[in-house]
Structure formats: structure tokens, C-alpha cells
Biopython code that builds the backbone (N, CA, C, O; Angstrom):
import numpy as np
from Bio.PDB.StructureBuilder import StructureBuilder

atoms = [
    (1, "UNK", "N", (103.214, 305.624, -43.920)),
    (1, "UNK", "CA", (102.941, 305.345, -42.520)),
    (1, "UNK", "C", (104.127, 305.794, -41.674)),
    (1, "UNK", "O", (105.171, 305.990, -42.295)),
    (2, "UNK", "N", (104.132, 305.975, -40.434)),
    (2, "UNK", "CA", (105.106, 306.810, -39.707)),
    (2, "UNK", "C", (105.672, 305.522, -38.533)),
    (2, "UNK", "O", (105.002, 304.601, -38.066)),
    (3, "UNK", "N", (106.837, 305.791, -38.334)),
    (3, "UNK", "CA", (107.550, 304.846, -37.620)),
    (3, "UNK", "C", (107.040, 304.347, -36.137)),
    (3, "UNK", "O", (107.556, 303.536, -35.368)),
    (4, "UNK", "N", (105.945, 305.058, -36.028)),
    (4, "UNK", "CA", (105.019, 304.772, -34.503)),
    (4, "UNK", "C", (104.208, 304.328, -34.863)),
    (4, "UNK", "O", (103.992, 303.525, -33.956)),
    (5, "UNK", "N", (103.635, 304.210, -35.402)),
    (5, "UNK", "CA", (102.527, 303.310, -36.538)),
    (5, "UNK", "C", (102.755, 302.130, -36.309)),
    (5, "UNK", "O", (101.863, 301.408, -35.862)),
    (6, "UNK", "N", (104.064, 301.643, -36.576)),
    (6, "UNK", "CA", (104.891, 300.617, -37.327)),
    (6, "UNK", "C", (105.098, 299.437, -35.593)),
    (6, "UNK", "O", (105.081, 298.243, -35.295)),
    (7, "UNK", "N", (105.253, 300.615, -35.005)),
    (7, "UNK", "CA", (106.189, 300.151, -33.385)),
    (7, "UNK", "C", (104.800, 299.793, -32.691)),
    (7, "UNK", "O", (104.790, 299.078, -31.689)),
    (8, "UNK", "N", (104.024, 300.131, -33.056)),
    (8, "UNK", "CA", (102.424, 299.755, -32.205)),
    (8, "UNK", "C", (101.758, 298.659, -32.773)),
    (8, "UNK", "O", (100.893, 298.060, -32.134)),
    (9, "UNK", "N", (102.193, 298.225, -34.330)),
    (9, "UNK", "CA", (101.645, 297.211, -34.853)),
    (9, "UNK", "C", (102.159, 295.686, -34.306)),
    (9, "UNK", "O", (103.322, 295.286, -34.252)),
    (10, "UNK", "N", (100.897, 294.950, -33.909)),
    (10, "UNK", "CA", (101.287, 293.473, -33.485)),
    (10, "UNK", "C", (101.289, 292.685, -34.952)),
    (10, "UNK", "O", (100.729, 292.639, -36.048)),
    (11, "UNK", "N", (102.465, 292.036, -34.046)),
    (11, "UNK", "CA", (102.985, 290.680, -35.411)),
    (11, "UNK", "C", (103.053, 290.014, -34.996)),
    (11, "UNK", "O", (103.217, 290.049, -33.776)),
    (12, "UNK", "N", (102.958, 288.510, -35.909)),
    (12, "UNK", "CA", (102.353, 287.024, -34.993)),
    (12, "UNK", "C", (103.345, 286.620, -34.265)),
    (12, "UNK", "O", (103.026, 285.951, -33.281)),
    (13, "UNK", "N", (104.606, 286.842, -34.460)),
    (13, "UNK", "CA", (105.274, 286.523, -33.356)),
    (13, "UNK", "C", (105.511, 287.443, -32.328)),
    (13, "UNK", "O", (106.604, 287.507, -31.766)),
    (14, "UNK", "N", (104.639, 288.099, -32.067)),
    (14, "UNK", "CA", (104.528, 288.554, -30.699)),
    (14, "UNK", "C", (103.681, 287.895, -29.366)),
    (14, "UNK", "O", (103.778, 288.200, -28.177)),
    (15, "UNK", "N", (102.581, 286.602, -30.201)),
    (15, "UNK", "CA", (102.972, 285.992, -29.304)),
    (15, "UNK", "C", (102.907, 284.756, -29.140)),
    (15, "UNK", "O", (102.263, 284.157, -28.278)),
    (16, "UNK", "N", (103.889, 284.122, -30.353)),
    (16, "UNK", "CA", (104.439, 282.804, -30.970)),
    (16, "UNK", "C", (105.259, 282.719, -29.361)),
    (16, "UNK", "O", (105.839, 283.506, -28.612)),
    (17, "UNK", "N", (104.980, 281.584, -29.375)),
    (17, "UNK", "CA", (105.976, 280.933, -28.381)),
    (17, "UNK", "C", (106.020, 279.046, -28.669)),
    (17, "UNK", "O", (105.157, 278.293, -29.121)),
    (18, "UNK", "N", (107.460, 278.779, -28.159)),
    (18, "UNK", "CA", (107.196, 277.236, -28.023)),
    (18, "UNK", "C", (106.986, 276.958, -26.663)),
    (18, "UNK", "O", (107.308, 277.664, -25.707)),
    (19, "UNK", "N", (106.219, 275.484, -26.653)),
    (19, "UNK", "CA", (105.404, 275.056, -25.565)),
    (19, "UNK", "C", (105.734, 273.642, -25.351)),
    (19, "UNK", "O", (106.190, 272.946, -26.258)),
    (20, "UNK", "N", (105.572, 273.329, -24.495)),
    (20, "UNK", "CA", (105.780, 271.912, -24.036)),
    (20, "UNK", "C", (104.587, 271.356, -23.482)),
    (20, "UNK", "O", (104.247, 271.942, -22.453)),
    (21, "UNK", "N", (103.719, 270.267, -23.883)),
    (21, "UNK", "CA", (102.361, 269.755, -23.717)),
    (21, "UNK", "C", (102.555, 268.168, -22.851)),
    (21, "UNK", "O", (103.175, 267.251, -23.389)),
    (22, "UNK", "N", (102.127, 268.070, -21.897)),
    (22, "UNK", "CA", (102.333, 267.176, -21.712)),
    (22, "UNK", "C", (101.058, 266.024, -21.575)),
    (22, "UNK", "O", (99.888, 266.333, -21.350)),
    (23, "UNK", "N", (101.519, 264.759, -21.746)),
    (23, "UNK", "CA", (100.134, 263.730, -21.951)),
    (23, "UNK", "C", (99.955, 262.743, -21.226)),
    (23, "UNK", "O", (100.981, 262.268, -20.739)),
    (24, "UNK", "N", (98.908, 262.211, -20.954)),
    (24, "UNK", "CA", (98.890, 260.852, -20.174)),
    (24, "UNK", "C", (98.255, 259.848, -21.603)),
    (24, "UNK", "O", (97.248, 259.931, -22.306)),
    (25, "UNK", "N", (99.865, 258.577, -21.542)),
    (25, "UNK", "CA", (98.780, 258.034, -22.380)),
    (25, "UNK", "C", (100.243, 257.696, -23.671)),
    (25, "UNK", "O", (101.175, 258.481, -23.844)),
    (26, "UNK", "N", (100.096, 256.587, -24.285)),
    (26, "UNK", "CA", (101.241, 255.985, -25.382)),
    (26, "UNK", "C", (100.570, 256.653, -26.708)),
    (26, "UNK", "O", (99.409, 256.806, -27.088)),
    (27, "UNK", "N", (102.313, 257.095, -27.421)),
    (27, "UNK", "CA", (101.960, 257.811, -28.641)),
    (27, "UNK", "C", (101.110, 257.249, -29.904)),
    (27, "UNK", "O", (101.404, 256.054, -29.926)),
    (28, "UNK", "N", (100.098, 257.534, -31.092)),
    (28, "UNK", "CA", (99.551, 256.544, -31.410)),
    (28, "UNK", "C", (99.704, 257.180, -32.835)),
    (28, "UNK", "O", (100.197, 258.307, -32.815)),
    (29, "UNK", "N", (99.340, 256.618, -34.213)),
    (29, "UNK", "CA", (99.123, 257.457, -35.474)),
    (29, "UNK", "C", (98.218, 258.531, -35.589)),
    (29, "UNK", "O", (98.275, 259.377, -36.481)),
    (30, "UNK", "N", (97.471, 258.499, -34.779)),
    (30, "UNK", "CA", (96.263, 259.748, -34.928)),
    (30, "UNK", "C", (97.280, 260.697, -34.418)),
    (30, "UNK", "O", (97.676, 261.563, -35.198)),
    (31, "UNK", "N", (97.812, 260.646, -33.075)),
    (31, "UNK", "CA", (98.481, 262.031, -32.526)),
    (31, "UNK", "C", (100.001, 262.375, -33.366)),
    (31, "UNK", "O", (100.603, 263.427, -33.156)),
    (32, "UNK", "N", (100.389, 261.564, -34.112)),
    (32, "UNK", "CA", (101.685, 261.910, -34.788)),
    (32, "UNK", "C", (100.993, 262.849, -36.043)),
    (32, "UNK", "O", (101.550, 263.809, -36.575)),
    (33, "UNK", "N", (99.719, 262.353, -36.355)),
    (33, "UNK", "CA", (99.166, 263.421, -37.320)),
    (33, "UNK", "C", (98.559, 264.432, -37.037)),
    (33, "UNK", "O", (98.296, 265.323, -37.845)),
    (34, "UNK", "N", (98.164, 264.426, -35.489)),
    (34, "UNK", "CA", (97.016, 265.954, -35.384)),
    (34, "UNK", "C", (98.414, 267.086, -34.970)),
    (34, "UNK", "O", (98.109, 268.273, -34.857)),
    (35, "UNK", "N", (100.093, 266.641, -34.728)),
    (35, "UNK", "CA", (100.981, 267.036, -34.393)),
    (35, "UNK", "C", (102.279, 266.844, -34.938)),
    (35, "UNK", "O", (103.268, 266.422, -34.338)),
    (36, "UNK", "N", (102.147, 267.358, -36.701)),
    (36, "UNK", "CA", (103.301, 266.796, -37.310)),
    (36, "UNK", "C", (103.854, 267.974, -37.095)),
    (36, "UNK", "O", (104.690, 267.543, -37.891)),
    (37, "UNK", "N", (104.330, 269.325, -36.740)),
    (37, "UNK", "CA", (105.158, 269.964, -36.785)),
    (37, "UNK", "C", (106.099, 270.067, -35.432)),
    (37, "UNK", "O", (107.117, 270.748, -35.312)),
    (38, "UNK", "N", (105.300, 268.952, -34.149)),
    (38, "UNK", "CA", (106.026, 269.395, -32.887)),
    (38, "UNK", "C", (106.760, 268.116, -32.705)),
    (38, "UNK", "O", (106.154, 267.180, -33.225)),
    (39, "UNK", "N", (108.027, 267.736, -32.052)),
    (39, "UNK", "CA", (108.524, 267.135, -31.304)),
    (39, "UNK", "C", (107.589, 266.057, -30.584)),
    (39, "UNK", "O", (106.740, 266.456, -29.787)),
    (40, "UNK", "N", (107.725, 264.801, -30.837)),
    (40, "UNK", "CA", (106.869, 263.727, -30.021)),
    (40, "UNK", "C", (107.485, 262.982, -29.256)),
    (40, "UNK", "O", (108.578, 262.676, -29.733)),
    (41, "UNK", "N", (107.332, 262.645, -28.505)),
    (41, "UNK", "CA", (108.498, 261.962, -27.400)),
    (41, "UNK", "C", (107.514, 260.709, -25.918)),
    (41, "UNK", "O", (106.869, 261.054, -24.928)),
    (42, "UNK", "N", (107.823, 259.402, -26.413)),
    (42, "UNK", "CA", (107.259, 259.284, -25.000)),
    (42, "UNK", "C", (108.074, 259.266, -23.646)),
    (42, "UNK", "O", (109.232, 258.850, -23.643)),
    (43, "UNK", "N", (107.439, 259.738, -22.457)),
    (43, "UNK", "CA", (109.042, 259.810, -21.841)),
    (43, "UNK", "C", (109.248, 258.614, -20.718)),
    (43, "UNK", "O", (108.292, 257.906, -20.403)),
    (44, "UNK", "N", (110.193, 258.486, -20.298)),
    (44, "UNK", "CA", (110.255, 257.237, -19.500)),
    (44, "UNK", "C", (109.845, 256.888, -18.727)),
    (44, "UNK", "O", (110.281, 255.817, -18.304)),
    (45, "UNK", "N", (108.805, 257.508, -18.064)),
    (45, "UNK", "CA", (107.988, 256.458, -17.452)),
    (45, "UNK", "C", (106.939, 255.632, -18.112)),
    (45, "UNK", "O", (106.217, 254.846, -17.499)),
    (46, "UNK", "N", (106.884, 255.894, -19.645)),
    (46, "UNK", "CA", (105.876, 255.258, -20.237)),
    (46, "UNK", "C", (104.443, 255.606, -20.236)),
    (46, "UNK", "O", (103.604, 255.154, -21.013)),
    (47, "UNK", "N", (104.285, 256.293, -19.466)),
    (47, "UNK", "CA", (102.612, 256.662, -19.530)),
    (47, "UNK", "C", (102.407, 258.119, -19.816)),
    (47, "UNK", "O", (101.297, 258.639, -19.931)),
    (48, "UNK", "N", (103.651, 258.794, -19.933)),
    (48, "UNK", "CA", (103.757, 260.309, -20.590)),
    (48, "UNK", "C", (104.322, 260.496, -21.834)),
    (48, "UNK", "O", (105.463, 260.170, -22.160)),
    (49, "UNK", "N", (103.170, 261.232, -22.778)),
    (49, "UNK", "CA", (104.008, 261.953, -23.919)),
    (49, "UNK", "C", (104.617, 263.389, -23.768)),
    (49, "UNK", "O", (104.294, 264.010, -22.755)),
    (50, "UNK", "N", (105.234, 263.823, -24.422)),
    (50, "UNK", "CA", (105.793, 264.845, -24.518)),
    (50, "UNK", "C", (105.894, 265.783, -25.938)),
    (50, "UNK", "O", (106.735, 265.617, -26.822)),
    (51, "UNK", "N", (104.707, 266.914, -25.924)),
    (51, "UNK", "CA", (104.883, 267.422, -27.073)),
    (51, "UNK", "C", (105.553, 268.780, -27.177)),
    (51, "UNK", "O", (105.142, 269.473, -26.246)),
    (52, "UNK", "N", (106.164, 269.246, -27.713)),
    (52, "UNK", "CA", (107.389, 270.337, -27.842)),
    (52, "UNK", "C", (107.731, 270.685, -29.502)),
    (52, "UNK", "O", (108.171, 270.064, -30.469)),
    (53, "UNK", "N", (107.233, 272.107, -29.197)),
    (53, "UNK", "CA", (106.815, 272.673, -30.525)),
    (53, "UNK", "C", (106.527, 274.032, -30.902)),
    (53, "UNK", "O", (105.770, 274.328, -29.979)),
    (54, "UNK", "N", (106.622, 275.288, -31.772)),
    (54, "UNK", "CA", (106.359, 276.183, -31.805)),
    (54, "UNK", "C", (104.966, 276.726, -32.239)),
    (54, "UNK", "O", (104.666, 276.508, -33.413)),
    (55, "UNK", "N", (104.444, 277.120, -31.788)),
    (55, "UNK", "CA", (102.484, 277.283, -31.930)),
    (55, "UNK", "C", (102.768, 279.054, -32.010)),
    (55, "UNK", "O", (103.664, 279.474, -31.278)),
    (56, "UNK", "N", (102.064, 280.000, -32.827)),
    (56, "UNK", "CA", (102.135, 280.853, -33.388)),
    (56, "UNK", "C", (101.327, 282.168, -32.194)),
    (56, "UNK", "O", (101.567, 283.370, -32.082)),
    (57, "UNK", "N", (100.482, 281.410, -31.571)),
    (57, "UNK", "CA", (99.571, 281.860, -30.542)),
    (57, "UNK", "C", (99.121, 281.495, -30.204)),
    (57, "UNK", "O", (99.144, 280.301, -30.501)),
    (58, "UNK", "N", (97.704, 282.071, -28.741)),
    (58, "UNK", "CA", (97.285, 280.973, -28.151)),
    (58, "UNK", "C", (95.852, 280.576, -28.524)),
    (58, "UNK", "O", (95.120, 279.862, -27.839)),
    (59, "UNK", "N", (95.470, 281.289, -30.024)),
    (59, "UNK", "CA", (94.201, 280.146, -30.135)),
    (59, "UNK", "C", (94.651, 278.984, -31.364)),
    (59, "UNK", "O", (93.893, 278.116, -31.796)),
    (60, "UNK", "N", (95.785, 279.164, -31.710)),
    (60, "UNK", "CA", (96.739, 278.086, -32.236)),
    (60, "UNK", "C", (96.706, 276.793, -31.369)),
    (60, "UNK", "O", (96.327, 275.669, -31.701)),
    (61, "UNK", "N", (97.399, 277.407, -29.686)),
    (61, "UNK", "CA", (97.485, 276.299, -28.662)),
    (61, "UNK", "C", (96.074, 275.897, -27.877)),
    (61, "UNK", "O", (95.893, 274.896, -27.184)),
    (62, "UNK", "N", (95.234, 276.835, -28.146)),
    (62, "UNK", "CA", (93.822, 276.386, -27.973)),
    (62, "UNK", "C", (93.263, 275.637, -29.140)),
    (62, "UNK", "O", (92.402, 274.897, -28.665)),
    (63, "UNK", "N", (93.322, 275.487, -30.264)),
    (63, "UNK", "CA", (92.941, 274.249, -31.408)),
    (63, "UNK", "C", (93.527, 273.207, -31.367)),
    (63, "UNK", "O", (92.921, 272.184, -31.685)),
    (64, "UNK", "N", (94.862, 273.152, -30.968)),
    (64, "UNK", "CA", (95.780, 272.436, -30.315)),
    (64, "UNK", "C", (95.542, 270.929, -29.125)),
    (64, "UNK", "O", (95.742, 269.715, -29.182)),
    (65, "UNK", "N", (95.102, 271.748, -28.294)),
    (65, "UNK", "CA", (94.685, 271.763, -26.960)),
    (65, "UNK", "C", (92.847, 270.775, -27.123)),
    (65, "UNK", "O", (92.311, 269.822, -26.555)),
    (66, "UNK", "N", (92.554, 271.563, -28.023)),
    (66, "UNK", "CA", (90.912, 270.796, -28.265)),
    (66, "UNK", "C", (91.046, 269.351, -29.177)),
    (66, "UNK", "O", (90.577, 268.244, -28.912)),
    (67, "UNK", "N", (91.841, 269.774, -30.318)),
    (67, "UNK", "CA", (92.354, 268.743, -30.866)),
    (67, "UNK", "C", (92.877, 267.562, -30.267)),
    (67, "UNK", "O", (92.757, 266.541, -30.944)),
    (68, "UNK", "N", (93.505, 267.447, -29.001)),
    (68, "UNK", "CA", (94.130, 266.406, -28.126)),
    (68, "UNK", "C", (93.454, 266.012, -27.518)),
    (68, "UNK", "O", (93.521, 264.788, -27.411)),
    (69, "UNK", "N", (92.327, 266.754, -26.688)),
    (69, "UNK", "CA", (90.697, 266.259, -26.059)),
    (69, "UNK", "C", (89.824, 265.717, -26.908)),
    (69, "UNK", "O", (89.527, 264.555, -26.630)),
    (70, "UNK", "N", (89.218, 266.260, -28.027)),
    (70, "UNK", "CA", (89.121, 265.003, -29.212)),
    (70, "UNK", "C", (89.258, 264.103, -29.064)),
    (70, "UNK", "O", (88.395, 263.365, -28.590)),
    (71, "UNK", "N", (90.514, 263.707, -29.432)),
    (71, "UNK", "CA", (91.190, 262.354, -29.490)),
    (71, "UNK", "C", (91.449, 261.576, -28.473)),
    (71, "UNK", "O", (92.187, 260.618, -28.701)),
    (72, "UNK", "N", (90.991, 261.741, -27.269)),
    (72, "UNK", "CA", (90.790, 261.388, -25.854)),
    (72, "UNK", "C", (92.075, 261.040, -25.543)),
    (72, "UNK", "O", (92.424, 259.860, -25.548)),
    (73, "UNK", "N", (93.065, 262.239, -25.184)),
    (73, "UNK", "CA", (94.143, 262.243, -24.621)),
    (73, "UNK", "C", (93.828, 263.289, -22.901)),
    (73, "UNK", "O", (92.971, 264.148, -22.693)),
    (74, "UNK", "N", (94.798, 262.800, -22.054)),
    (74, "UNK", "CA", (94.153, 263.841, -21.531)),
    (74, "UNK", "C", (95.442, 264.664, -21.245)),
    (74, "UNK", "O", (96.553, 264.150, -21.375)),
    (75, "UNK", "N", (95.298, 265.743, -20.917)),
    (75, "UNK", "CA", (96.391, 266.808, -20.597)),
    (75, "UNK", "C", (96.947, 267.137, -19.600)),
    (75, "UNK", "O", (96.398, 267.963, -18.870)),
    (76, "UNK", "N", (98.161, 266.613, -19.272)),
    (76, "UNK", "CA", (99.014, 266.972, -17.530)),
    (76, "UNK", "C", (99.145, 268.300, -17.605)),
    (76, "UNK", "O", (98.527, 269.036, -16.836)),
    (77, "UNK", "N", (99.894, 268.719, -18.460)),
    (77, "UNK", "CA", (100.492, 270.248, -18.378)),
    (77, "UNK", "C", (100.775, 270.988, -19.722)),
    (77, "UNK", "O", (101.130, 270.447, -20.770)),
    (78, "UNK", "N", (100.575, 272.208, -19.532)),
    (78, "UNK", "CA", (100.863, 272.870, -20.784)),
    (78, "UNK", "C", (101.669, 274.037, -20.117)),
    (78, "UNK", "O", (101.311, 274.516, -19.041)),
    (79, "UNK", "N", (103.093, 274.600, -21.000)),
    (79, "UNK", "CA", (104.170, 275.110, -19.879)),
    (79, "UNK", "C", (104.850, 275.950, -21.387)),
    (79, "UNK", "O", (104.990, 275.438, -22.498)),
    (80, "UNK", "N", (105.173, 277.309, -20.986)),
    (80, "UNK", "CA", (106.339, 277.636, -22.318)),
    (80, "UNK", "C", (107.446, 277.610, -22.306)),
    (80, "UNK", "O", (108.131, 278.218, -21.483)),
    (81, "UNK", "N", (107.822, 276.995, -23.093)),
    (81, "UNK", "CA", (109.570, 276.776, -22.873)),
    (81, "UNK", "C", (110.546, 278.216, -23.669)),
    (81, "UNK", "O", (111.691, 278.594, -23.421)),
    (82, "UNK", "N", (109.650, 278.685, -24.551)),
    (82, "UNK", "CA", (110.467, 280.194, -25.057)),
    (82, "UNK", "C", (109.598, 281.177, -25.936)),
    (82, "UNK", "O", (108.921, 280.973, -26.943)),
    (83, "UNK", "N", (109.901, 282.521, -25.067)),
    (83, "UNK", "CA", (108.815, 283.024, -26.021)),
    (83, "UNK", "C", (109.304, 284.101, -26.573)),
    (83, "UNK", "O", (108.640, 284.728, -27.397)),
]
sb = StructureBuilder()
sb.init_structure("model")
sb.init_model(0)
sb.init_chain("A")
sb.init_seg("    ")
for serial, (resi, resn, name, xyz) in enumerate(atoms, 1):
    if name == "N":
        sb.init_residue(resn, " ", resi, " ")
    sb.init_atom(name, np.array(xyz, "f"), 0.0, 1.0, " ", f" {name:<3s}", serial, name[0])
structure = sb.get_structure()
């Protein structure tokens, strides 16, 4: 294969990014499990979680994202913190 080949090919971290999710709503055992690889945090005002985490892409953060509606969380914000 030739080195332009190579330079045109997408790789998953092209567009891995970490994200910051935010929640209305106290952390519970279901969400520490549908979210064991991200950062859980409730933050001080108490009625926000905070999830912060690296998701590979965005139908990663879209299974993600459905997964938390599921579980009847609801969603303030979804924001990238680095990509």
C-alpha cells in the first residue's frame, strides 16, 4: 500500500474525543454501571452529575446518550473537553 493510502485512512481516534455530560439528578448504582469507564462526580449544587470520559466516537456518545435516557436521567449538556 502506498503512503497516501495510509494518510487518507480514518482511525478511531480521529474522532475519539473526551466529553463532559452533564445530568440533572443524584448519582445512583445503575449509572455508576451504564458508566464505569468515565469520571462520576456529583457537583455542588447537588442536583447535577457530572460525567467526564473518553468515548471513541459519536455513535459511542450516541449509545451513551440513549443509555442515560433509558434510565430516566435527563441531559443538561453534552460539551468536548479534548479532541
Amino acid at each position: 500500500m502506498s503512503e497516501e493510502m495510509f494518510a487518507q485512512e480514518k482511525t478511531i481516534s480521529d474522532d475519539a474525543a473526551i466529553y463532559q455530560i452533564r445530568l440533572k439528578g443524584k448519582i445512583t448504582t445503575t449509572l455508576i454501571q451504564m458508566t464505569d469507564d468515565m469520571q462520576v462526580r456529583q457537583e455542588t449544587d447537588s442536583e447535577t452529575i457530572s460525567l467526564i470520559g473518553w468515548l471513541p466516537d459519536q455513535s459511542a456518545l450516541m449509545g451513551l446518550l440513549n443509555t442515560l435516557h433509558d434510565i430516566r436521567f435527563t441531559i443538561k449538556s453534552v460539551q468536548i473537553i479534548n479532541q
